[in-house]
C-alpha positions as CSV (number, residue, x, y, z in Angstrom):
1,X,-23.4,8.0,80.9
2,X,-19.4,8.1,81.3
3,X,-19.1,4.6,80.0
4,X,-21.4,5.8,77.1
5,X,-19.2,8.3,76.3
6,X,-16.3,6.0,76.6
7,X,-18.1,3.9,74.4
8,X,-18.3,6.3,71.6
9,X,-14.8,7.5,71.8
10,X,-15.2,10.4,73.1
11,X,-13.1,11.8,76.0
12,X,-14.6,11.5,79.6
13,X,-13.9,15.3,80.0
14,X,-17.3,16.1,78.2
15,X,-18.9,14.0,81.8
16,X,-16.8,16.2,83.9
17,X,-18.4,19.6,81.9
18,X,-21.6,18.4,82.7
19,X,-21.0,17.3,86.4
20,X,-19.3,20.8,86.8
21,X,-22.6,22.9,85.3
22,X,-24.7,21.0,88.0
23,X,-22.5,22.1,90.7
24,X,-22.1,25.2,89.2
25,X,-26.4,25.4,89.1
26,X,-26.2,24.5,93.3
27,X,-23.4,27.4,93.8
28,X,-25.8,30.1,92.5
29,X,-28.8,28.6,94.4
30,X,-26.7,29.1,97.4
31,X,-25.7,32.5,96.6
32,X,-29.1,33.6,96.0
33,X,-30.6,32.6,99.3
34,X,-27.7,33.9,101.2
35,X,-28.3,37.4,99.3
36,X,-31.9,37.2,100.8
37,X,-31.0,37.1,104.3
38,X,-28.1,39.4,104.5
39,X,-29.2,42.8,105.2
40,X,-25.7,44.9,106.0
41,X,-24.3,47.2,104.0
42,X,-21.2,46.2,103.2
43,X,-22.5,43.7,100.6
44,X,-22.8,46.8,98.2
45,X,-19.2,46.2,97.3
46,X,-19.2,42.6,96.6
47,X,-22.9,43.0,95.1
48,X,-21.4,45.9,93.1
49,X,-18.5,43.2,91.7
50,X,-21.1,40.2,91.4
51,X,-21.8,41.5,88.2
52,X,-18.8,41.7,86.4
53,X,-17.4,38.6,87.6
54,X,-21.0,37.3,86.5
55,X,-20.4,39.1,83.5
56,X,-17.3,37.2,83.5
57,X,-19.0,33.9,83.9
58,X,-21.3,34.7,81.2
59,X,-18.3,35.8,78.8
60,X,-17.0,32.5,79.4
61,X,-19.7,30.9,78.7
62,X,-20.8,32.5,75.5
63,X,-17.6,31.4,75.0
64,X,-17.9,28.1,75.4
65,X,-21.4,28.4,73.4
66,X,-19.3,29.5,70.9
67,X,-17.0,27.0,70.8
68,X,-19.8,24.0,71.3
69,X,-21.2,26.0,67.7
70,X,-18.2,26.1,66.3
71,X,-17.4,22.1,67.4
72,X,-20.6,20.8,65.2
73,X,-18.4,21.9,62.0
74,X,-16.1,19.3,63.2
75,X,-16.3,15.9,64.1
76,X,-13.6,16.0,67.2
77,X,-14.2,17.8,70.2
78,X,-11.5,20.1,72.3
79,X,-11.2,20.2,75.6
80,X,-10.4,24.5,75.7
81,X,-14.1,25.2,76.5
82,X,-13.8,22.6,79.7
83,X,-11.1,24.6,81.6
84,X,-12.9,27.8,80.6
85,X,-16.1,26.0,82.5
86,X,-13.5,25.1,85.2
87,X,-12.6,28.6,85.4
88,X,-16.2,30.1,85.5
89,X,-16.8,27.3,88.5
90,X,-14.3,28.5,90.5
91,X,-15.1,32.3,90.0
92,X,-18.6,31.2,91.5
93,X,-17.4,29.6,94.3
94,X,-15.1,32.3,94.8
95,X,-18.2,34.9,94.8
96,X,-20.0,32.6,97.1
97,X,-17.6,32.4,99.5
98,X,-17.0,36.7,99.6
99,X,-21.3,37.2,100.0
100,X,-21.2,34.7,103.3
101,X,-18.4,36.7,104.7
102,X,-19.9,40.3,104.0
103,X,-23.0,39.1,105.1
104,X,-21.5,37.8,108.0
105,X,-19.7,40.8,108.7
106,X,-22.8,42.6,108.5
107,X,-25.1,40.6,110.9
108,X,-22.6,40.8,113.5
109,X,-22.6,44.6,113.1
110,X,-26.1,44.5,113.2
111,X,-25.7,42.8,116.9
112,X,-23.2,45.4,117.9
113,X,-25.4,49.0,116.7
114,X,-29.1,48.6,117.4
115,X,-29.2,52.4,118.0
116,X,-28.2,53.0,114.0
117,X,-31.4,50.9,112.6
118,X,-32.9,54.0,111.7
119,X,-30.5,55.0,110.2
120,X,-29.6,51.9,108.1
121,X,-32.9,51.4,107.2
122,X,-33.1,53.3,104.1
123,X,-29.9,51.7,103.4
124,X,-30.9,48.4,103.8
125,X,-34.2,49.0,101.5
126,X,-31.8,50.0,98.6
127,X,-29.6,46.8,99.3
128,X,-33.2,45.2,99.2
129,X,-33.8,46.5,95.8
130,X,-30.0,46.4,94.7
131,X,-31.2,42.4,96.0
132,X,-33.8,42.2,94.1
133,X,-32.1,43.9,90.7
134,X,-29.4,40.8,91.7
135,X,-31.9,38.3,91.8
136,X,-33.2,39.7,88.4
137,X,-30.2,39.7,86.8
138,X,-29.5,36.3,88.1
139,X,-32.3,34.8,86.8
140,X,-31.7,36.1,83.6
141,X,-28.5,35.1,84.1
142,X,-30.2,31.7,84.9
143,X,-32.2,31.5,82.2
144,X,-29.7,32.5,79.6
145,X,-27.1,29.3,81.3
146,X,-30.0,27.1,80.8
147,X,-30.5,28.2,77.0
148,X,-26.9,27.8,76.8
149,X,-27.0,24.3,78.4
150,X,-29.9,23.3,76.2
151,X,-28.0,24.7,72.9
152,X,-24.9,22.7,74.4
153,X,-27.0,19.8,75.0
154,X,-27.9,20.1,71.6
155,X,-25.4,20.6,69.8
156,X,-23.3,17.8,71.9
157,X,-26.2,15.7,70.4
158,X,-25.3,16.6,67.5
159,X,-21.7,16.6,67.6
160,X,-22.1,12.7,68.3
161,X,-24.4,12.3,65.6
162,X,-21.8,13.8,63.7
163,X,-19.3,11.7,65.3
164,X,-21.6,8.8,64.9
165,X,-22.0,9.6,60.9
166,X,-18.1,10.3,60.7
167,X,-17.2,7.2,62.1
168,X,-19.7,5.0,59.7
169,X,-18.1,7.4,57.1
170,X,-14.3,6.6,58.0
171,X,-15.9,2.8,58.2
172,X,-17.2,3.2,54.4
173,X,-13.9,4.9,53.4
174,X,-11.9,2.3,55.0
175,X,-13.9,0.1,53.0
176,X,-13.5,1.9,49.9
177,X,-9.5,2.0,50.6
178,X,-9.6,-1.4,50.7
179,X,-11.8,-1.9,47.8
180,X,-9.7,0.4,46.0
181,X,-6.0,-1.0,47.5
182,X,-7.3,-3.7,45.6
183,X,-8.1,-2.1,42.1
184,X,-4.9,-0.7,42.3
185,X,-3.3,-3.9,43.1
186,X,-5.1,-5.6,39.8
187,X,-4.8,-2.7,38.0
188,X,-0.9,-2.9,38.8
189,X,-1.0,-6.5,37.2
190,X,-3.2,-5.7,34.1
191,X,-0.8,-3.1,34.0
192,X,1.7,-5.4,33.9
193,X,0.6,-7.7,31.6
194,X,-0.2,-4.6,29.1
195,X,3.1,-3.5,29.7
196,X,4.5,-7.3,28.8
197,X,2.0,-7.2,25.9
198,X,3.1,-3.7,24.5
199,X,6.9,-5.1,24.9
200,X,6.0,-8.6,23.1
201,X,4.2,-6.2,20.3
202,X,7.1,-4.2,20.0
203,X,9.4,-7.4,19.7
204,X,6.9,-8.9,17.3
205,X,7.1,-5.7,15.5
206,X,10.9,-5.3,15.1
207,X,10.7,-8.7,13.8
208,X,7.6,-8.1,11.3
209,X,9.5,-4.8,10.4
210,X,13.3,-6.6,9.7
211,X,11.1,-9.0,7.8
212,X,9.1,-6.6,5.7
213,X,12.6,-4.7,5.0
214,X,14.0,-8.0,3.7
215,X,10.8,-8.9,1.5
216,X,10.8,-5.2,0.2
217,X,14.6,-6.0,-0.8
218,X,13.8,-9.2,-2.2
219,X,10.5,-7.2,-4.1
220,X,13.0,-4.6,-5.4
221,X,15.6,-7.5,-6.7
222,X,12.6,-9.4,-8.1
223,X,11.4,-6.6,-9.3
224,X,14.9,-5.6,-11.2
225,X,15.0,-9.2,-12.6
226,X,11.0,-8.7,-13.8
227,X,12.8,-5.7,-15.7
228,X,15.5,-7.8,-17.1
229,X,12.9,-10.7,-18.3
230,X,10.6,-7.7,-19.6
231,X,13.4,-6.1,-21.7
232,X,14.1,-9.5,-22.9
233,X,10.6,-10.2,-23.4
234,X,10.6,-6.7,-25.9
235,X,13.9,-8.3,-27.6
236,X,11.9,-11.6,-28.2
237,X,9.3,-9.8,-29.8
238,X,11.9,-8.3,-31.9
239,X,13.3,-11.3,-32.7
240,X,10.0,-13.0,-33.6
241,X,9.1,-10.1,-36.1
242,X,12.7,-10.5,-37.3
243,X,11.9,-14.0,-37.8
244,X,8.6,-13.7,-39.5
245,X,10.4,-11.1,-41.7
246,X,13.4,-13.5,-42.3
247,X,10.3,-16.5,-42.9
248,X,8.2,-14.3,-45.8
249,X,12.4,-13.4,-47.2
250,X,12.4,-17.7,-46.8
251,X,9.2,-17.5,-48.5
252,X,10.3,-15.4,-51.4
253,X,13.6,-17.2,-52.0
254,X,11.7,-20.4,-52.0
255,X,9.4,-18.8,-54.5
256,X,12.5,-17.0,-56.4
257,X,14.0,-20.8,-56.5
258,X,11.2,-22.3,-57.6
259,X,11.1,-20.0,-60.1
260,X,14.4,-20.2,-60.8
261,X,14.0,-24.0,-61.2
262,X,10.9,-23.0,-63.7
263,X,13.4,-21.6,-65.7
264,X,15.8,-24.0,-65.5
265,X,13.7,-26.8,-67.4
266,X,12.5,-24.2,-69.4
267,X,16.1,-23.5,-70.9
268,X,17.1,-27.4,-70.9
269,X,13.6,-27.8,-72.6
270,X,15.0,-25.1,-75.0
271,X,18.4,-26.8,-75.2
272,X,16.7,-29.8,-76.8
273,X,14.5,-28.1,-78.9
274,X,17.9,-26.2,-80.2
275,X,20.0,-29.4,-80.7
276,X,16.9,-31.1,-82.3
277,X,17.1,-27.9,-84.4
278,X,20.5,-27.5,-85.0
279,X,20.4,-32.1,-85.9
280,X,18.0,-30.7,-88.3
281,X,20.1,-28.0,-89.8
282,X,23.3,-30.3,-90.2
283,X,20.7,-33.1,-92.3
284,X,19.9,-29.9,-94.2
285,X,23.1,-28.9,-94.5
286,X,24.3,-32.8,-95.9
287,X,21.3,-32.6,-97.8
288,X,21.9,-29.4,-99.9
289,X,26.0,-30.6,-99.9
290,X,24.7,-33.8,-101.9
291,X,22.6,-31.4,-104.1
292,X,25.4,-29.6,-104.4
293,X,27.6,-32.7,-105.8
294,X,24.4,-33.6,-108.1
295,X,24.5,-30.4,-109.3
296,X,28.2,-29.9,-110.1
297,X,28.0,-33.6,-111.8
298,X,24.8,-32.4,-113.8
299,X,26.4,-29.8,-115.0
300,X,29.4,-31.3,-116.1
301,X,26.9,-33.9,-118.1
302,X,25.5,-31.3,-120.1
303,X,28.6,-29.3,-120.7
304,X,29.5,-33.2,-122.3
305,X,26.5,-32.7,-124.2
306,X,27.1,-29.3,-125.8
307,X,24.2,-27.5,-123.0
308,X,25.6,-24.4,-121.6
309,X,23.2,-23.4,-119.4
310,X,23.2,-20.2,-117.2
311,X,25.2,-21.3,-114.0
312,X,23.8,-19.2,-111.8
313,X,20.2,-19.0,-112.4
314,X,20.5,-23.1,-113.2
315,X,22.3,-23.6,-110.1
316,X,20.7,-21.8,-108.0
317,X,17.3,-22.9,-109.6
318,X,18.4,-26.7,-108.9
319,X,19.3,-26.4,-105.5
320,X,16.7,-24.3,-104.5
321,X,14.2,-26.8,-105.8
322,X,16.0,-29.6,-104.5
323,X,15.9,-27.8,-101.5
324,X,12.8,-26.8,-101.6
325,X,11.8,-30.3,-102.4
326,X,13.4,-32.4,-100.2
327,X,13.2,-29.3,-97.5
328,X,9.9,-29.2,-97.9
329,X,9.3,-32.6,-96.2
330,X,11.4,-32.3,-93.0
331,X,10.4,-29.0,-92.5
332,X,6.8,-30.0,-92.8
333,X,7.6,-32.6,-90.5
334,X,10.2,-30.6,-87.6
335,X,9.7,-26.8,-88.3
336,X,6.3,-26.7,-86.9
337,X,7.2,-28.2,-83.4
338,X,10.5,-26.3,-83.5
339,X,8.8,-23.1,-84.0
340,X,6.2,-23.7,-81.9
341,X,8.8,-24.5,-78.9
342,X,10.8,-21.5,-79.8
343,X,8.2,-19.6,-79.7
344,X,6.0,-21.1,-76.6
345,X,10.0,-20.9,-75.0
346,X,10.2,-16.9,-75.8
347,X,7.2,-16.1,-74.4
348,X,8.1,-18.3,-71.4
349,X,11.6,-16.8,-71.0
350,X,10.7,-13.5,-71.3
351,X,7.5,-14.3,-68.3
352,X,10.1,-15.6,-66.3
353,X,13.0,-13.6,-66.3
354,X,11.1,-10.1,-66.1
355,X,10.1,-10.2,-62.7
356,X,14.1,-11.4,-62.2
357,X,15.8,-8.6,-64.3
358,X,17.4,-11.1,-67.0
359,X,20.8,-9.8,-68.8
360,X,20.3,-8.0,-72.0
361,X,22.1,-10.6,-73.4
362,X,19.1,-12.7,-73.4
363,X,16.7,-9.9,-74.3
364,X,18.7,-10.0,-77.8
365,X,19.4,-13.7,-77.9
366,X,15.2,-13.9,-77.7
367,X,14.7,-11.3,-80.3
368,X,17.4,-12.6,-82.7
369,X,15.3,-16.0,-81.8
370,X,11.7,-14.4,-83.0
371,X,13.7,-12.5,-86.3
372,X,15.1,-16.2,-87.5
373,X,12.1,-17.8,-86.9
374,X,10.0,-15.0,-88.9
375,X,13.3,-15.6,-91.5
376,X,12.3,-19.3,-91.0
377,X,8.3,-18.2,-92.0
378,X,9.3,-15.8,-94.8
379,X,11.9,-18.8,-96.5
380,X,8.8,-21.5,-96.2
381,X,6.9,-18.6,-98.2
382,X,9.4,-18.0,-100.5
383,X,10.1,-22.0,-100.8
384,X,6.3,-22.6,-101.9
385,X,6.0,-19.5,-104.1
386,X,9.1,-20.8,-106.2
387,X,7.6,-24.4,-106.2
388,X,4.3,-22.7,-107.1
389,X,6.0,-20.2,-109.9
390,X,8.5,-23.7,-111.1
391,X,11.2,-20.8,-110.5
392,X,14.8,-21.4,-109.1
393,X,16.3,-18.4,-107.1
394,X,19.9,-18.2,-105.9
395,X,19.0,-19.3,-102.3
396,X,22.6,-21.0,-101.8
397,X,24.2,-17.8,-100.7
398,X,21.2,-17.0,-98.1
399,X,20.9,-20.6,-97.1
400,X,24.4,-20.2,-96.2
401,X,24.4,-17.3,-94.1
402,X,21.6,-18.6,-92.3
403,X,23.2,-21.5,-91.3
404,X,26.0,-19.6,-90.0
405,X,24.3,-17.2,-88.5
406,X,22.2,-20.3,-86.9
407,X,25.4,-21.5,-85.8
408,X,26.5,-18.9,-84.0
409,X,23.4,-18.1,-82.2
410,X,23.2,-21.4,-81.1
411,X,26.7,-21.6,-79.6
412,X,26.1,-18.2,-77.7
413,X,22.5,-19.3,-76.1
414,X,23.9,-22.5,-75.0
415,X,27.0,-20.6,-73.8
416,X,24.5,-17.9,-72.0
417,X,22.2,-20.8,-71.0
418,X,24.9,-22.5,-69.3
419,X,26.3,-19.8,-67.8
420,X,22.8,-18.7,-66.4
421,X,22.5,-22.2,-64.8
422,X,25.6,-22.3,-63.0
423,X,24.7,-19.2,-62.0
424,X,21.2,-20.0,-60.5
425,X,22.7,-23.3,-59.3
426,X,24.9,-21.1,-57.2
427,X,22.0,-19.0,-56.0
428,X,19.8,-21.7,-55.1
429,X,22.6,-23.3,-53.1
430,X,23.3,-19.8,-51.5
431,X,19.7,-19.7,-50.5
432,X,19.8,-23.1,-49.2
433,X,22.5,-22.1,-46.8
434,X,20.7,-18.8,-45.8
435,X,17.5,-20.9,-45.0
436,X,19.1,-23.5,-43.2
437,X,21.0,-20.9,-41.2
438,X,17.4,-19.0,-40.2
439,X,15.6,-22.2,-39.2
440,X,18.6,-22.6,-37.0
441,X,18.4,-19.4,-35.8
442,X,14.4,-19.7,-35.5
443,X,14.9,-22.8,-33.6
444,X,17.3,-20.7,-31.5
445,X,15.1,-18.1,-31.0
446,X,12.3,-20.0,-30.1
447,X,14.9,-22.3,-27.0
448,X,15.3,-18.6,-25.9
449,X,11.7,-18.0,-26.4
450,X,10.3,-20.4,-24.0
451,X,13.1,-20.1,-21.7
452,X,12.3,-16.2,-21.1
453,X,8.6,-17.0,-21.4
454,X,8.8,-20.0,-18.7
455,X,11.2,-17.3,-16.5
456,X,8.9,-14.5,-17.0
457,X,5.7,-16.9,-15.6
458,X,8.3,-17.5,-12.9
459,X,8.9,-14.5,-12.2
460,X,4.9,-13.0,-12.1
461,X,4.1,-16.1,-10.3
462,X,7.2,-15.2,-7.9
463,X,5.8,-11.2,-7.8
464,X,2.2,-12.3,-6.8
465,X,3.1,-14.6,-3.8
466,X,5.4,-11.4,-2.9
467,X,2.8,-9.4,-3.1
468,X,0.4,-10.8,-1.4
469,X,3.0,-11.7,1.3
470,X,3.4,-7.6,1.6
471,X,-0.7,-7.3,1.9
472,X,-0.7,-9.4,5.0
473,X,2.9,-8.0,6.6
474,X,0.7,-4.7,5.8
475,X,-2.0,-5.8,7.3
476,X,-0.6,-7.7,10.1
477,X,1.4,-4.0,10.8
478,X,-1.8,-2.0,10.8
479,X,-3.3,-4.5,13.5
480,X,0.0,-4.4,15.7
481,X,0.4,-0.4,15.4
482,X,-3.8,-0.6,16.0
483,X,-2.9,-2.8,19.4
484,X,-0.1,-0.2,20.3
485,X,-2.1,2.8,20.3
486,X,-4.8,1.0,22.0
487,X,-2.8,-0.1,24.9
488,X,-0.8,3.2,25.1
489,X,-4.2,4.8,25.3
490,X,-5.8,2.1,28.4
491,X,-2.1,2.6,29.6
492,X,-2.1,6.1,30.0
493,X,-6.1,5.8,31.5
494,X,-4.5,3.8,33.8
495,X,-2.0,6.3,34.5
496,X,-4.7,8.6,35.0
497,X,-6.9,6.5,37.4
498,X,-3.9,5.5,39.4
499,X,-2.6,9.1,39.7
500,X,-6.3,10.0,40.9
501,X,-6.6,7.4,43.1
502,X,-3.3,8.4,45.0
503,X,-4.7,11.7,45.4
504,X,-7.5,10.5,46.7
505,X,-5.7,8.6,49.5
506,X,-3.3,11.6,50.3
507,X,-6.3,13.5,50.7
508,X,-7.7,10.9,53.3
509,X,-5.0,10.5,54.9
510,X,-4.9,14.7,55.2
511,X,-8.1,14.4,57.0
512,X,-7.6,11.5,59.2
């Protein structure tokens, strides 16, 4: 049973306790059969101390009950409650050995006064029953060591239950602080390699953040020349609706020239028809000079012959009719087309030049043109009236200062005429100029055009690709921030776990 105990771990003391309580079980048998046979007196005084140091004993070992009680709480047993059964075994033995000698003491007195057994009689009866109350109380005594032993027994069964149980239980935490020695030693490394990760994160992010600051300042410069190209987009504009305006002005002086050149053949059309006029006029004019001479010589004949006739009416009668006569047949032949120019060129002239504000000048030349050509109708009237009638009229004088006032007006239309030319010569080369100096600016404009337009699609494409270069640095940035906080947040479980766990172990190691 000792090497059982030894076995379990526990100390051999406990096999000494027990060896001691059988000993201790043989010292009382041995008291109470001595108490039996001893009959003297003197034993009152031991018998009278028995009990307390019984009392003793049994304070002792209610003690160590208590202690055995108070022992199942706790897996380890102490080896106080051995000396106080040490104790109690040598108060026993100590009792023992004071009966035998007052016993002894009394049997030899016994020997020595026969003559006093009358008197010791009643005195020995009460020892008898002060015997018998001993042996009472030592059975009781008895009985309650052998509860005591059983509830020792017991609870020493227990205790190495317990102990069993504890030992299995320190066998499963051993296990456990291995099994979790070795979570913390791979919870160390993932720990580790988060922490490498979170660094190479952090790296990556510095690096996506230096870039996204150098995109953002290319964006903003980009974006600064996207302004540019756009304000010089909004100039081009400009320019083109400067350009169309400057195309319908091109328009209008191409239609003000064309006019202009309208005009132009209409006045050298009228120049002809005025020098086939004014070629008419000077046959007239030799015409009625030769009448003139015919006349003169006619009326020098008759003055041979004795005929005075009436100079004026005769004269003027002749030449009219020869006028009218010989008049008669070129006009008939010229002054129909004439007029009809003149007057087809009036109309034309004064269609032409009213949308382009002609001179006054003109205005009158055109109605002094009309008034000579009614003149021109009214004379053809008066001319066939007077052939009709046979009737000469002085026509010499008026035939005169028609002709000079034909004259006149002649030399100031062609003058005006001429002067209006060069003058719309000028303008048409002016115009000329101007137009050749817009297309060259429109062909400017439109080199500047395509340049800003080809820049500006450069600069969009350029703005996309930006962009959509800052969607993914965005994007990229959310997932690296999103990686962060994740580990940060398994980090500081981690943390947690590991600061539990070493908790845990200090409290083990508390206990152990």
């Amino acid at each position: 049973q000792a090497s059982y105990y030894s076995d379990l771990g526990l100390p051999s003391s406990s096999y000494a306790f027990t060896s001691q309580l059988s000993s201790q079980n043989g010292n009382w048998a041995s008291v109470y059969e001595e108490s039996v046979y001893s009959g003297s007196r003197r034993y009152s005084a031991p018998s009278s101390r028995a009990p307390s140091e019984y009392s003793c004993y049994l304070g002792s070992g209610s003690r160590a009950s208590s202690r055995a009680s108070s022992a199942r709480a706790s897996p380890v047993i102490e080896e106080r409650p051995e000396k106080d059964f040490e104790k109690g075994a040598r108060t026993v033995s100590s009792l023992s050995a004071a009966t035998l000698a007052s016993l002894g003491g009394t049997s030899s007195r016994r020997g020595s006064g026969d003559t006093s057994i009358s008197a010791d009689t009643e005195a020995s009866i009460r020892e008898i029953k002060d015997i018998y109350e001993l042996k009472d109380q030592i059975q009781d005594v008895e009985g309650k060591y052998m509860q005591g032993l059983k509830e020792l027994k017991d609870s020493l069964a227990e205790v190495e239950e317990k102990y069993k149980k504890a030992m299995v239980s320190n066998a499963q935490l051993d296990n456990e602080k291995t099994n979790f020695m070795y979570q913390v030693d791979t919870l160390k490394d993932a720990l580790l390699e988060l922490e490498e990760q979170l660094a190479e994160s952090r790296r990556q992010y510095e690096e996506k953040s230096k870039e996204f600051e150098r995109e953002k300042h290319a964006h903003s410069i980009l974006q600064f020349q996207f302004m540019e190209i756009k304000e010089a987009l909004k100039q081009r504009e400009e320019m083109l609706a400067e350009i169309q305006q400057l195309q319908q002005k091109q328009q209008s002086y191409v239609r003000e020239i064309s006019d202009l050149q309208e005009t132009i053949e209409w006045k050298d059309k009228k120049i002809g028809a005025l020098e086939r006029q004014k070629d008419f006029f000077d046959s007239i004019r030799s015409e009625r000079d030769d009448l003139r001479d015919e006349v003169v010589v006619l009326k020098e004949q008759l003055k041979k012959h004795g005929i005075i006739p009436d100079s004026d009416i005769a004269t003027n009668g002749e030449t009219s009719d020869i006028l009218d006569n010989e008049g008669h047949l070129d006009s008939s032949r010229t002054v129909p087309g004439t007029t009809q120019a003149l007057k087809t060129g009036g109309e034309g002239m004064l269609a032409l030049n009213s949308p382009f504000c002609l001179s006054d000048r003109l205005k009158k030349l055109i109605d002094e043109r009309e008034s000579l050509l009614d003149q021109i109708k009214k004379l053809k009237g008066q001319l066939e009236e007077k052939q009709r009638n046979g009737k000469m009229e002085n026509t010499v004088s008026d035939d005169e200062v028609l002709e000079n006032g034909t004259d006149m007006h002649m030399i100031d239309l062609q003058r005006d005429a001429n002067r209006q030319i060069s003058d719309l010569k000028f303008k048409l080369a002016k115009s000329e100029q101007e137009i050749t100096a817009l297309e060259q600016n429109v062909i400017r404009l439109e080199g500047q055009v395509a340049r800003y337009k080809t820049a500006a699609e450069n600069a969009e494409r350029v703005e996309d690709e930006l962009k959509a270069e800052k969607r993914k640095l965005q994007r990229e940035l959310r997932s690296a921030l999103d990686k962060t906080e994740e580990l940060e947040v398994s980090n500081g479980h981690l943390v947690k776990r590991l600061e539990k766990m070493k908790a845990n172990r200090s409290a083990l190691l508390s206990q152990q």
